[in-house]
PyMOL Python script that loads the backbone (N, CA, C, O; Angstrom):
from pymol import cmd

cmd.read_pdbstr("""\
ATOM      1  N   UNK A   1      -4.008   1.901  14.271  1.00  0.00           N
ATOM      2  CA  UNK A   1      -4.174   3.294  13.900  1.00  0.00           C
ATOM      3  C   UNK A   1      -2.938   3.745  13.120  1.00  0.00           C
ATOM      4  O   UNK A   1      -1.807   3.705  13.606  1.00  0.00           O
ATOM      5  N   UNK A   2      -3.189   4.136  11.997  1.00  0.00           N
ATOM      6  CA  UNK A   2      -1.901   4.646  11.411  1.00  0.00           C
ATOM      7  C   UNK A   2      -1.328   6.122  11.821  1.00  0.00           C
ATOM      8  O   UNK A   2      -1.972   6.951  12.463  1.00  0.00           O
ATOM      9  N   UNK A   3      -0.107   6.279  11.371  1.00  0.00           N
ATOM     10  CA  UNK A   3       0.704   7.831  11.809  1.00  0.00           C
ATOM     11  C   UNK A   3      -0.225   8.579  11.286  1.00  0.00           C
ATOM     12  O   UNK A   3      -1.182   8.090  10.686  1.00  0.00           O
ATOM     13  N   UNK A   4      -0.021  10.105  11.484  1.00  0.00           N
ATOM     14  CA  UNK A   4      -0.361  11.082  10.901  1.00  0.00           C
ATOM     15  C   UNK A   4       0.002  10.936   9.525  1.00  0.00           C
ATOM     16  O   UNK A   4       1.203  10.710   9.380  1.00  0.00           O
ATOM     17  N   UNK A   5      -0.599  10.990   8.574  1.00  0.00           N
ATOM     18  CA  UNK A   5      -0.736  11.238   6.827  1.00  0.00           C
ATOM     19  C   UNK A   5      -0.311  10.018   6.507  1.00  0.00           C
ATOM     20  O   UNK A   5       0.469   9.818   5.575  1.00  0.00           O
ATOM     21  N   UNK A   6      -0.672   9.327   7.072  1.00  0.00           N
ATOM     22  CA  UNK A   6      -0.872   7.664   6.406  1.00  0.00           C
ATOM     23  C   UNK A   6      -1.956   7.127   6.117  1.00  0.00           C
ATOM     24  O   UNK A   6      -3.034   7.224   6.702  1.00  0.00           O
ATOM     25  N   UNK A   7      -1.621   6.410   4.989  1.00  0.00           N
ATOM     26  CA  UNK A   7      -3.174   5.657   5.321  1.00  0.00           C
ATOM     27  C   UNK A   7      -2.695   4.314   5.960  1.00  0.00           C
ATOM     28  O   UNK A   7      -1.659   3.650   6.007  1.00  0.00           O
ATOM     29  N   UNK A   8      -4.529   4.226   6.630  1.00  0.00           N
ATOM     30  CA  UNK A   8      -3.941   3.168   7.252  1.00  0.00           C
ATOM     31  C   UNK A   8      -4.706   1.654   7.107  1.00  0.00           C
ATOM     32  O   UNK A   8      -5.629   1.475   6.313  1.00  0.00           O
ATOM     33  N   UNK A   9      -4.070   0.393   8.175  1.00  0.00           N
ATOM     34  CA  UNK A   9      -4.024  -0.965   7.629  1.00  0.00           C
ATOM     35  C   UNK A   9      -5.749  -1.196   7.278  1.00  0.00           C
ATOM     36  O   UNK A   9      -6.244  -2.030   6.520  1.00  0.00           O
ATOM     37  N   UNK A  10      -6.237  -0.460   7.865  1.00  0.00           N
ATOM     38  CA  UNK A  10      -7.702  -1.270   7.186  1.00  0.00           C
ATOM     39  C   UNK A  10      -7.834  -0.656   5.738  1.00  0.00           C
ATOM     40  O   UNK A  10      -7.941  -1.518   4.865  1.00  0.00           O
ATOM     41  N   UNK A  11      -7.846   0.482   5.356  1.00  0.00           N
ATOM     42  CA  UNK A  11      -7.981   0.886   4.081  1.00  0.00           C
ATOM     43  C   UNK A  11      -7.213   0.682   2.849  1.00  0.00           C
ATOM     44  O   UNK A  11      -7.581   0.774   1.678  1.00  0.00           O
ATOM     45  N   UNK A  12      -5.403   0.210   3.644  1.00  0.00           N
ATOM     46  CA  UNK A  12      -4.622  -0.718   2.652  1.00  0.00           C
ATOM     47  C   UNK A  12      -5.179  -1.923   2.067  1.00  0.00           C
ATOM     48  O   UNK A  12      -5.050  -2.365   0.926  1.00  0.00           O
ATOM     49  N   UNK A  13      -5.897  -2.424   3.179  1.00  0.00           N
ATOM     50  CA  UNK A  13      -6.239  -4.191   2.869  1.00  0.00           C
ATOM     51  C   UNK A  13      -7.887  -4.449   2.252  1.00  0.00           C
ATOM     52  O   UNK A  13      -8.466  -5.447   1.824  1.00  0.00           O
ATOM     53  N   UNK A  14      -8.247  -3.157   2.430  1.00  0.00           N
ATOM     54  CA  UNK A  14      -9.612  -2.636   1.608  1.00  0.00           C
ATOM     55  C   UNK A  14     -10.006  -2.644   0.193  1.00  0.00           C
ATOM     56  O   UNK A  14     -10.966  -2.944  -0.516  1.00  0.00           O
ATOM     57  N   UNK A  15      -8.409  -2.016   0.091  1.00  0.00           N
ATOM     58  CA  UNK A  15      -8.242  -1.852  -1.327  1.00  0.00           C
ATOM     59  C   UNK A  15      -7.686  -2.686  -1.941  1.00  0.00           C
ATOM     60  O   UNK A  15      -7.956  -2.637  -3.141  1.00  0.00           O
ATOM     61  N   UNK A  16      -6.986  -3.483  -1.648  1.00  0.00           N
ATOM     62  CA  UNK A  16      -5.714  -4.598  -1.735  1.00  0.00           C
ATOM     63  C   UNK A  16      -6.986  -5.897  -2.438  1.00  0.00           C
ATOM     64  O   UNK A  16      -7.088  -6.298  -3.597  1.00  0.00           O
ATOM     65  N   UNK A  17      -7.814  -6.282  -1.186  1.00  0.00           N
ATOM     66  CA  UNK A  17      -8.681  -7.472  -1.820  1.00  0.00           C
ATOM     67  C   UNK A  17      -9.467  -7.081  -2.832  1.00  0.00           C
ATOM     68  O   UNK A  17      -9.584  -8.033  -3.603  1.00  0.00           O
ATOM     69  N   UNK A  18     -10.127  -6.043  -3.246  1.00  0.00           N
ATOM     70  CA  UNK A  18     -10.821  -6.038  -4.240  1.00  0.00           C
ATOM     71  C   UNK A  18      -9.963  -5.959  -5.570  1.00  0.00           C
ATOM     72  O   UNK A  18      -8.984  -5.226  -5.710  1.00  0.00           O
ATOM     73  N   UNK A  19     -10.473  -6.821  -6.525  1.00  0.00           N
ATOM     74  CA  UNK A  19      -9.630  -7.354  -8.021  1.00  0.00           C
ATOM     75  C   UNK A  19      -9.765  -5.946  -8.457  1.00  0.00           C
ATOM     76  O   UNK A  19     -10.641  -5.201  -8.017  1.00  0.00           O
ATOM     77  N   UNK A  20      -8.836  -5.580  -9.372  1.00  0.00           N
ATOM     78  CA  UNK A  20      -8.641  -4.004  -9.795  1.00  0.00           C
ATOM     79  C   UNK A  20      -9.955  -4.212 -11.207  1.00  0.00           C
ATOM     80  O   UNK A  20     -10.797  -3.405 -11.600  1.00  0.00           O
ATOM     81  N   UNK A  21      -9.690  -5.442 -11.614  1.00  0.00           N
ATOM     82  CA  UNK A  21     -11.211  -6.081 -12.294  1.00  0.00           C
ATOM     83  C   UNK A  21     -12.637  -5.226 -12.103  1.00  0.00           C
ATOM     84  O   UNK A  21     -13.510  -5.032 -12.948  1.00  0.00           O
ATOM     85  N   UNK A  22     -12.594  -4.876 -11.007  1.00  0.00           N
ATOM     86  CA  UNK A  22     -14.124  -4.475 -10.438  1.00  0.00           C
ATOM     87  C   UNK A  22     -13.826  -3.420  -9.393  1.00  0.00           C
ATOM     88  O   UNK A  22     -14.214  -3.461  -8.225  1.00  0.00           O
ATOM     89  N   UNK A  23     -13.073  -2.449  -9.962  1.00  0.00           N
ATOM     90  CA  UNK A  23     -12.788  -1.285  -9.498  1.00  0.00           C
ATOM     91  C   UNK A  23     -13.255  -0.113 -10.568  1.00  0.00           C
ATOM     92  O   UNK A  23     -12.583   0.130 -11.571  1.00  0.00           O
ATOM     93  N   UNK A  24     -14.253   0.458 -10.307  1.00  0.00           N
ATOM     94  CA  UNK A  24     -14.219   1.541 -11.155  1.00  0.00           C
ATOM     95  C   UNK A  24     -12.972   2.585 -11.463  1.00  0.00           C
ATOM     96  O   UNK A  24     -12.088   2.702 -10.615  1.00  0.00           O
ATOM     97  N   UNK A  25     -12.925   3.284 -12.605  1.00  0.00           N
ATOM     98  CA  UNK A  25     -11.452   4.092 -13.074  1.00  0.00           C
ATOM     99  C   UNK A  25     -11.475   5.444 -11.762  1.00  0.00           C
ATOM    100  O   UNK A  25     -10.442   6.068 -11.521  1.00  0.00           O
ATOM    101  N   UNK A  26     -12.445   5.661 -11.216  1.00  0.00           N
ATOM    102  CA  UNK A  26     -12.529   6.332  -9.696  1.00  0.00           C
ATOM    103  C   UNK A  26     -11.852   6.011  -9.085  1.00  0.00           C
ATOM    104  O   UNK A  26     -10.875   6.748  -8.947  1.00  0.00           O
ATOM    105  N   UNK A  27     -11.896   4.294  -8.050  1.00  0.00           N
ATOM    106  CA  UNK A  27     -11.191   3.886  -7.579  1.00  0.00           C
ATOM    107  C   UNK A  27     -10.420   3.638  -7.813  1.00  0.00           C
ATOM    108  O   UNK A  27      -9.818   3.368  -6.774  1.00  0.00           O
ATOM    109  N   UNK A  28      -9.379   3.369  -9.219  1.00  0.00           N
ATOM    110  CA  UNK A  28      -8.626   2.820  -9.192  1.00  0.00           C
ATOM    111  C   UNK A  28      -7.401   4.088  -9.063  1.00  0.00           C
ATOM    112  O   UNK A  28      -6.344   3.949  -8.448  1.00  0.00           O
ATOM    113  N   UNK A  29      -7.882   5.479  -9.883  1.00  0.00           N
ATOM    114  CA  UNK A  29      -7.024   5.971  -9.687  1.00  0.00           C
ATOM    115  C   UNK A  29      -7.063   6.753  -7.934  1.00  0.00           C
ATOM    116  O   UNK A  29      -6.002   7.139  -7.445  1.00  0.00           O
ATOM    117  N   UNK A  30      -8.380   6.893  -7.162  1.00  0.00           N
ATOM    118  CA  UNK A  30      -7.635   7.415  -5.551  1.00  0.00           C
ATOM    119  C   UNK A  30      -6.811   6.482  -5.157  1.00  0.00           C
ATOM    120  O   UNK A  30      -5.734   6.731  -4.613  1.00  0.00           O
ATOM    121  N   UNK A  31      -7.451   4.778  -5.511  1.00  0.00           N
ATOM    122  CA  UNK A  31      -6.045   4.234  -4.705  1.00  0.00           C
ATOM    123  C   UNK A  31      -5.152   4.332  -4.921  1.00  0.00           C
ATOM    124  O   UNK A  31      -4.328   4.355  -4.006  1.00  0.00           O
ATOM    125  N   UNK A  32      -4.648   4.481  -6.582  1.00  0.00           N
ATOM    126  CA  UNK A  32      -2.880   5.203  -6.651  1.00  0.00           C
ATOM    127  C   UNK A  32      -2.637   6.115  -6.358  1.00  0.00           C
ATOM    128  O   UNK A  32      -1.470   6.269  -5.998  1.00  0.00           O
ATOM    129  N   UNK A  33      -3.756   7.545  -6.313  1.00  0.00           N
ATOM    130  CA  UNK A  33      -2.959   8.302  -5.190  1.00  0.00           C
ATOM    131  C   UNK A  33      -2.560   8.338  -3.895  1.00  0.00           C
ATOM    132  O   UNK A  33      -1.509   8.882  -3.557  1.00  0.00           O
ATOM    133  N   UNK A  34      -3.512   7.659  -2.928  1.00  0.00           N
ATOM    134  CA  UNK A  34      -3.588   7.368  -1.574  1.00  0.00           C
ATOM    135  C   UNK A  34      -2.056   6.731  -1.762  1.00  0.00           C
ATOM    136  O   UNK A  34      -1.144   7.165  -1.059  1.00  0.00           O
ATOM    137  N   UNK A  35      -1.853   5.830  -2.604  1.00  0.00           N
ATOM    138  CA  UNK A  35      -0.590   4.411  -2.263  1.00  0.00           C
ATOM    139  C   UNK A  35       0.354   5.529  -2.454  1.00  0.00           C
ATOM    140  O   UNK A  35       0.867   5.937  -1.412  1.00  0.00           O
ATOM    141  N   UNK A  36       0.643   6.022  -3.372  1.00  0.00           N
ATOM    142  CA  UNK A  36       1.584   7.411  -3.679  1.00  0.00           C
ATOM    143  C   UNK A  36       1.854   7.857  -2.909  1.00  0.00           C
ATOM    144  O   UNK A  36       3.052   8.008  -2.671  1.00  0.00           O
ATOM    145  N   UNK A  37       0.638   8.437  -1.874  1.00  0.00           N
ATOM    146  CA  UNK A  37       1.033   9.824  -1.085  1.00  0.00           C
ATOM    147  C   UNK A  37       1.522   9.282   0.163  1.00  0.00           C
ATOM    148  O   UNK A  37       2.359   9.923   0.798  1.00  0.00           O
ATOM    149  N   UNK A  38       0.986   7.899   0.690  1.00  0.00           N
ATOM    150  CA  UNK A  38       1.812   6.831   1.661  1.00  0.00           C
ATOM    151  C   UNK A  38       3.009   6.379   1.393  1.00  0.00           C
ATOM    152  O   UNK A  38       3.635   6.075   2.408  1.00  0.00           O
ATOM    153  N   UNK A  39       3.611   6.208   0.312  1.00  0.00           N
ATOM    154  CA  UNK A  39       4.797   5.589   0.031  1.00  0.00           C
ATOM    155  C   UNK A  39       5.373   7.543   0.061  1.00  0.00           C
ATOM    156  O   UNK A  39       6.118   7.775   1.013  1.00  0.00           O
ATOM    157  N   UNK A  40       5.182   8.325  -0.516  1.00  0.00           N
ATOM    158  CA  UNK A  40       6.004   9.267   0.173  1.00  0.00           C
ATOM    159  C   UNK A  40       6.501   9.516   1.466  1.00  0.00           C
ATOM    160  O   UNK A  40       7.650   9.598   1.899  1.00  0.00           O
ATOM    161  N   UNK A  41       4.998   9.658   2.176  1.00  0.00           N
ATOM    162  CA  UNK A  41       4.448  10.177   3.952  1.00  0.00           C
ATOM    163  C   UNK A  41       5.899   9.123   4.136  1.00  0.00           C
ATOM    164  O   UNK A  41       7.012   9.574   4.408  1.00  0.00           O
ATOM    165  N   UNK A  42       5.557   7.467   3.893  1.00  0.00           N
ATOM    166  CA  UNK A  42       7.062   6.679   4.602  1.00  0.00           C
ATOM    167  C   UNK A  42       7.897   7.132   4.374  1.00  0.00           C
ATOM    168  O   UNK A  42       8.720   7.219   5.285  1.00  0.00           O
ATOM    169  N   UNK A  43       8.276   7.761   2.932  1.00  0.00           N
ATOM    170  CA  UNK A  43       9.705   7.909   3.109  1.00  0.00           C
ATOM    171  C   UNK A  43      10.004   8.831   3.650  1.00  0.00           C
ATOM    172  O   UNK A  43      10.971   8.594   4.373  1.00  0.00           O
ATOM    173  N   UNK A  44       9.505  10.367   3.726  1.00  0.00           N
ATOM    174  CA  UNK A  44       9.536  11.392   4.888  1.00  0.00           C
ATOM    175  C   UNK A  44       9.456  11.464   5.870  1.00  0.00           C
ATOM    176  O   UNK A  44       9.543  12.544   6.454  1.00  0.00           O
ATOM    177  N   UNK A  45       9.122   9.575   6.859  1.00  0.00           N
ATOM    178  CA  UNK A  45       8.638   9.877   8.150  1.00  0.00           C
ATOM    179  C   UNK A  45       9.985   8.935   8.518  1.00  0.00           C
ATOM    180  O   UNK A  45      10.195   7.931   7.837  1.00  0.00           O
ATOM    181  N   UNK A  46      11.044   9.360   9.807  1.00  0.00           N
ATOM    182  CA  UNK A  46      12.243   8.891  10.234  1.00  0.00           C
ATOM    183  C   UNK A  46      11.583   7.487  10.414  1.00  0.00           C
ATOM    184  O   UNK A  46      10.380   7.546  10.665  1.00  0.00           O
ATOM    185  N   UNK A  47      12.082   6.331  10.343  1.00  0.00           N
ATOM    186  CA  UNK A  47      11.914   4.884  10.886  1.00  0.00           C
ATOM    187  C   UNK A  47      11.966   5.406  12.328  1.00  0.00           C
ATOM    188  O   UNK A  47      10.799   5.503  12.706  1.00  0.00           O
ATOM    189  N   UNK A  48      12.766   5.765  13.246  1.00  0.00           N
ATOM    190  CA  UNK A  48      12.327   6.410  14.551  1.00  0.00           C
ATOM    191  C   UNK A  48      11.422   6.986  15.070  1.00  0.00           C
ATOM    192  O   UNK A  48      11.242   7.283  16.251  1.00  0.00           O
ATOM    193  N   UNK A  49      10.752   7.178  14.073  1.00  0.00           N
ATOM    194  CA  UNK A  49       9.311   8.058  14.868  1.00  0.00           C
ATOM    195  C   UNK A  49       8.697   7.322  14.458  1.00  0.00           C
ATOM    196  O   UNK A  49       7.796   8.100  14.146  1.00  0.00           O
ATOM    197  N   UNK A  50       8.059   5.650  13.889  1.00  0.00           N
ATOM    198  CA  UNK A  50       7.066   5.417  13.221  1.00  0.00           C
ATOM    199  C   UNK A  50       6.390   4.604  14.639  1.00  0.00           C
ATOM    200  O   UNK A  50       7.020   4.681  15.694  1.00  0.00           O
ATOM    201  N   UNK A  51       5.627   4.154  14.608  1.00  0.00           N
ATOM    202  CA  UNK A  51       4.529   3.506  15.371  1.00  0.00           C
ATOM    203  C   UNK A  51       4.824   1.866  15.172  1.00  0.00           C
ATOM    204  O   UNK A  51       5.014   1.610  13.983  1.00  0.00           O
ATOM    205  N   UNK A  52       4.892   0.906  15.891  1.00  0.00           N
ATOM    206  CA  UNK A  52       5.491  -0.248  15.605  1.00  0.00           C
ATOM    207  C   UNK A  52       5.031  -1.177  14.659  1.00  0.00           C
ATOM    208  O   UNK A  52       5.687  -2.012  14.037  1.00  0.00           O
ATOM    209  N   UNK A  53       2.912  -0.753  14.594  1.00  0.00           N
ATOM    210  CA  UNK A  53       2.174  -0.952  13.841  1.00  0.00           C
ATOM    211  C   UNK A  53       2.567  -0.483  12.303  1.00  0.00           C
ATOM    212  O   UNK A  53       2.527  -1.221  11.319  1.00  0.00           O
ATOM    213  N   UNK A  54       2.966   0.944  12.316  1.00  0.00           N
ATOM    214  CA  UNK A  54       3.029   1.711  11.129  1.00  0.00           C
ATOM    215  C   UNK A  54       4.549   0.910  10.390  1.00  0.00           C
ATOM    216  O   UNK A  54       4.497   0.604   9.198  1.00  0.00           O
ATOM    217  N   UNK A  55       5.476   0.704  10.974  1.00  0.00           N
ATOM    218  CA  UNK A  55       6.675  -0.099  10.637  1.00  0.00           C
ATOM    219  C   UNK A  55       5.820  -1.478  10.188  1.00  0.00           C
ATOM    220  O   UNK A  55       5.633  -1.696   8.991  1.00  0.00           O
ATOM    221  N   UNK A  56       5.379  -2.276  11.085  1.00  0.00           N
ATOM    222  CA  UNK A  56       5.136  -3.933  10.283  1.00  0.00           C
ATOM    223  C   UNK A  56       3.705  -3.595   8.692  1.00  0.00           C
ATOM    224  O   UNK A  56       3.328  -4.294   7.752  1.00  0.00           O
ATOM    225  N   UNK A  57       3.440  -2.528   9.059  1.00  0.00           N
ATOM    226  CA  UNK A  57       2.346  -1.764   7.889  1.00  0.00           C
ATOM    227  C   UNK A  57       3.337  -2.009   6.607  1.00  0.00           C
ATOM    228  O   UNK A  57       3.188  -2.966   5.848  1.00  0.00           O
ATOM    229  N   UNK A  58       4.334  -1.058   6.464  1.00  0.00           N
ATOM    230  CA  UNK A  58       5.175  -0.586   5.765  1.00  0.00           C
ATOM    231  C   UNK A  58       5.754  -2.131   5.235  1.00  0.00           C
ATOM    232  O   UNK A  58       5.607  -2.463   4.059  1.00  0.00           O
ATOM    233  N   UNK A  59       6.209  -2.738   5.912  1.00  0.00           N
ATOM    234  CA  UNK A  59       7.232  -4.180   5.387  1.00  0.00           C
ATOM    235  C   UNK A  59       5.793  -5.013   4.914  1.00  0.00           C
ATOM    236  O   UNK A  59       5.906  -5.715   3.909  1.00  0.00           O
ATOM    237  N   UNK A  60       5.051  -4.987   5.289  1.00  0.00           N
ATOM    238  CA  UNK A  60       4.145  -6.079   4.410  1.00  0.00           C
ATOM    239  C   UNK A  60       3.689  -5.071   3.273  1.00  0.00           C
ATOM    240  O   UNK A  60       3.726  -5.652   2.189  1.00  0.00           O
ATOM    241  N   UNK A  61       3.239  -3.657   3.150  1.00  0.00           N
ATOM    242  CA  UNK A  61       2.913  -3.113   2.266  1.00  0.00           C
ATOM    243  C   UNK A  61       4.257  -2.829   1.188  1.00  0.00           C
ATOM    244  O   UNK A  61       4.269  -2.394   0.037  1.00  0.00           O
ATOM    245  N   UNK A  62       5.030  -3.139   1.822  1.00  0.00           N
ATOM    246  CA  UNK A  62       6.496  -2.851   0.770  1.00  0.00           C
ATOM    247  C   UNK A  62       6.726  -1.219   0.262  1.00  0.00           C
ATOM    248  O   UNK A  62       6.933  -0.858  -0.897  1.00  0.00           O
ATOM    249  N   UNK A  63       6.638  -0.461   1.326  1.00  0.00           N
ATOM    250  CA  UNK A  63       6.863   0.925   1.286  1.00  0.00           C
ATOM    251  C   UNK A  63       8.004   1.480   2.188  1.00  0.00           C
ATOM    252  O   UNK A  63       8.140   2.432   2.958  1.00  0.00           O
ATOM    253  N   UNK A  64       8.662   0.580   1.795  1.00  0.00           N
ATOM    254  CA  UNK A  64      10.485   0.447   2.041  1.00  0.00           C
ATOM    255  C   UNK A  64      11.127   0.740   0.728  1.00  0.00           C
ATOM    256  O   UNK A  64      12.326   0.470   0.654  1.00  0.00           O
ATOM    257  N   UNK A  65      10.436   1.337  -0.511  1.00  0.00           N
ATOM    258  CA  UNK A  65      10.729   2.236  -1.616  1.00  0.00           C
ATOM    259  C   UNK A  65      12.114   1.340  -1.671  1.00  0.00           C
ATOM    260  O   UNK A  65      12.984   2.210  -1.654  1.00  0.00           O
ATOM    261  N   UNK A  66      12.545   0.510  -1.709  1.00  0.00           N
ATOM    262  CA  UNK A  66      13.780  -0.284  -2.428  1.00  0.00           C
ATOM    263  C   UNK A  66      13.563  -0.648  -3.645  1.00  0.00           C
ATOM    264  O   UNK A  66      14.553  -1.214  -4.110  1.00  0.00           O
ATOM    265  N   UNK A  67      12.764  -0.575  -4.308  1.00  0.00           N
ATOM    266  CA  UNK A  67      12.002  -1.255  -5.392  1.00  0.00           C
ATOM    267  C   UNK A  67      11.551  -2.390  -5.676  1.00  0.00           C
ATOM    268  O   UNK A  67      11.075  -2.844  -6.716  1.00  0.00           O
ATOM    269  N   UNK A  68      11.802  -2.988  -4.295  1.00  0.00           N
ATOM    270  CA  UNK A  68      11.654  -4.433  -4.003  1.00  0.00           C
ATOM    271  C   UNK A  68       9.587  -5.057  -4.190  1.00  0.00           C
ATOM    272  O   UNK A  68       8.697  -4.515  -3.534  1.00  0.00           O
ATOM    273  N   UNK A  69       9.377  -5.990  -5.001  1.00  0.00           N
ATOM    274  CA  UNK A  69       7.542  -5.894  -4.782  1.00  0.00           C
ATOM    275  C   UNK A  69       7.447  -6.540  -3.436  1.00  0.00           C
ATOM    276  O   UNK A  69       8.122  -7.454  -2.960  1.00  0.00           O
ATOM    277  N   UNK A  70       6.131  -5.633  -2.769  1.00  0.00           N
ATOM    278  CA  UNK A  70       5.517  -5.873  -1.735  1.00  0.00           C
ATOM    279  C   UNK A  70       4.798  -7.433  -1.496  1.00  0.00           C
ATOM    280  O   UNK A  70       4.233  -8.176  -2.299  1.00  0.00           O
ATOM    281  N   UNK A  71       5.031  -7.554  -0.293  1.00  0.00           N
ATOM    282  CA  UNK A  71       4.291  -8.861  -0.016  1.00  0.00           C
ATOM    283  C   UNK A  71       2.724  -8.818  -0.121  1.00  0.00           C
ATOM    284  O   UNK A  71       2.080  -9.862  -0.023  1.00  0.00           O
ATOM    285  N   UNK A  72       2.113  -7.597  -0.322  1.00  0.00           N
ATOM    286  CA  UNK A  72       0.628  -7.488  -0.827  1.00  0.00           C
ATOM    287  C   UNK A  72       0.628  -7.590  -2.214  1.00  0.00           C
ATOM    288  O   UNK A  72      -0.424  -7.878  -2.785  1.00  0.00           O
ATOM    289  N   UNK A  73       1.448  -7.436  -2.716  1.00  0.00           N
ATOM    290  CA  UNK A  73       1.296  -7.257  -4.272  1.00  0.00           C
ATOM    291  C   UNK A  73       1.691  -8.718  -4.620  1.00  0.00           C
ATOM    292  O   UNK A  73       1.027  -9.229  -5.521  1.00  0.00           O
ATOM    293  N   UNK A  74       2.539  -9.373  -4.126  1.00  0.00           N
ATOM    294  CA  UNK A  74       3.243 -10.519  -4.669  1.00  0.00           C
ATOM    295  C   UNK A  74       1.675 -11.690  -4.696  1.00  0.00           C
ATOM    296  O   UNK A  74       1.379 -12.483  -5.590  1.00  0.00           O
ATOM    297  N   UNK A  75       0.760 -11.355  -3.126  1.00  0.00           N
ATOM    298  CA  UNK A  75      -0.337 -12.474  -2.660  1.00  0.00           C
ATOM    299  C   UNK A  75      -1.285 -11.620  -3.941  1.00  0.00           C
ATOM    300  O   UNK A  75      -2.092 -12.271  -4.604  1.00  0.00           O
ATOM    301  N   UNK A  76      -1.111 -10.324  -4.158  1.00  0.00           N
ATOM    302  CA  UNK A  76      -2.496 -10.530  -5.288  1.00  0.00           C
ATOM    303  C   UNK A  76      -2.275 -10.957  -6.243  1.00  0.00           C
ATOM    304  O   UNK A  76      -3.271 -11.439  -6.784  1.00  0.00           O
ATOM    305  N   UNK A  77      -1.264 -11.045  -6.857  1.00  0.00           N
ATOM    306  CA  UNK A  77      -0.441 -11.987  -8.553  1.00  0.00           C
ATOM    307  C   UNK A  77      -0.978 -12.996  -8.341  1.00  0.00           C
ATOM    308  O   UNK A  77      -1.920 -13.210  -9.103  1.00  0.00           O
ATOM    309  N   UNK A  78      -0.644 -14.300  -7.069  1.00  0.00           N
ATOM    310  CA  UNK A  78      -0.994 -15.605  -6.706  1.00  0.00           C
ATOM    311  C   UNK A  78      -2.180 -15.536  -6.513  1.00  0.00           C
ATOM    312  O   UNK A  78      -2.644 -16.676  -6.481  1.00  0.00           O
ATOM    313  N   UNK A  79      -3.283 -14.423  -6.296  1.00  0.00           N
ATOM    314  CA  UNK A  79      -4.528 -15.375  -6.575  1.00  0.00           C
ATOM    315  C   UNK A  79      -4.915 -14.178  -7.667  1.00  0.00           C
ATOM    316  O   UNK A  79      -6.010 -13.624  -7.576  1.00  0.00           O
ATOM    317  N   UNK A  80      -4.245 -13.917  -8.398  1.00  0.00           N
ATOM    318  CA  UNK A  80      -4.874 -13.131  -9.842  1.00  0.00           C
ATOM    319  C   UNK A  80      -5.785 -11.839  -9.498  1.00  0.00           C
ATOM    320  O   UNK A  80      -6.830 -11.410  -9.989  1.00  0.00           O
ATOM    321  N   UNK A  81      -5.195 -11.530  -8.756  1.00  0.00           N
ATOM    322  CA  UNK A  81      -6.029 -10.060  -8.442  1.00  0.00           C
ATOM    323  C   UNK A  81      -5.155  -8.857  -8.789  1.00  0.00           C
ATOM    324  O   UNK A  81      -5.214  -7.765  -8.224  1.00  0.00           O
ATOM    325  N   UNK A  82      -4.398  -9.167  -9.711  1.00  0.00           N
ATOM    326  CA  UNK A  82      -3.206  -7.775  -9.787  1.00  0.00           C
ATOM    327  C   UNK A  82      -2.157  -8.432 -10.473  1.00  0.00           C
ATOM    328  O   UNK A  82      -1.852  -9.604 -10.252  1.00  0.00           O
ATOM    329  N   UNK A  83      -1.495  -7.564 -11.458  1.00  0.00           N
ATOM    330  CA  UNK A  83      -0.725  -7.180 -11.940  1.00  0.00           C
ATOM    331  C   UNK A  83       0.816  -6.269 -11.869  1.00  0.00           C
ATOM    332  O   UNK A  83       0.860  -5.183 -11.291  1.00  0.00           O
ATOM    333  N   UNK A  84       1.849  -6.790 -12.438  1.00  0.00           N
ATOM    334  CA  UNK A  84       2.670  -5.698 -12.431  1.00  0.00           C
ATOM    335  C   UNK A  84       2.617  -4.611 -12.810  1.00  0.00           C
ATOM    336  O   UNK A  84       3.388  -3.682 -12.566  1.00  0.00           O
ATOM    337  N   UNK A  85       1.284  -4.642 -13.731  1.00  0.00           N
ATOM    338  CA  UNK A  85       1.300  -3.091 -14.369  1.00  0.00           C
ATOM    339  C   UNK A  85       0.759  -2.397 -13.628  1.00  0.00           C
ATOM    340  O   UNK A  85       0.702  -1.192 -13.873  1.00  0.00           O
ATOM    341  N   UNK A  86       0.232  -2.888 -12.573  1.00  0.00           N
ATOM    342  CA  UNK A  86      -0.732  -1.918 -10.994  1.00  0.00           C
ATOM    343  C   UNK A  86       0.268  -1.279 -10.227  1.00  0.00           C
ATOM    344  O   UNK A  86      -0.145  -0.256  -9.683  1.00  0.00           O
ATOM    345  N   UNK A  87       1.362  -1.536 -10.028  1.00  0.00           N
ATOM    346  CA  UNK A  87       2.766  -1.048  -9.283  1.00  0.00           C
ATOM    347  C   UNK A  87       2.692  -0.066  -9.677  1.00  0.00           C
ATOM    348  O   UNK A  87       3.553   0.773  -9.409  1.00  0.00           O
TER     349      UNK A  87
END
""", "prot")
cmd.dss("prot")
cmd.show_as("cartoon", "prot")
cmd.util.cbc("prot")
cmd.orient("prot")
């Protein structure tokens, strides 16, 4: 279950497997807002208050805003489902 104003791991990994290929321009742009408004919600929410789930969420989704790419993003490059220009 994710925190309050997160989204959460099923709807990350929802969006994550489908190739941006076969995403309508609908989907493609809620999921950049959803990813947006989550990579904010993290950075506004103390690492102390997060949920232990919502923390290992965050390090595989790479919403540790370091600018570092996410380990979801890195596995969709390796099987060609994404791009750097999707970041």
């Amino acid at each position: 279950m994710a925190d309050t104003g997160r989204q959460s791991m099923t709807d990350k990994a929802a969006s994550s497997m489908k190739p941006e290929s076969q995403k309508s321009m609908t989907e493609q742009a809620g999921d950049k807002t959803k990813g947006m408004a989550d990579s904010v919600a993290s950075t506004m929410q103390p690492q102390s208050e997060k949920s232990a789930t919502q923390k290992a969420g965050d390090t595989v989704s790479g919403n540790s805003n370091e600018g570092q790419e996410s380990l979801m993003e890195k596995a969709k490059q390796t099987m060609g489902m994404g791009g750097a220009e999707n970041k």
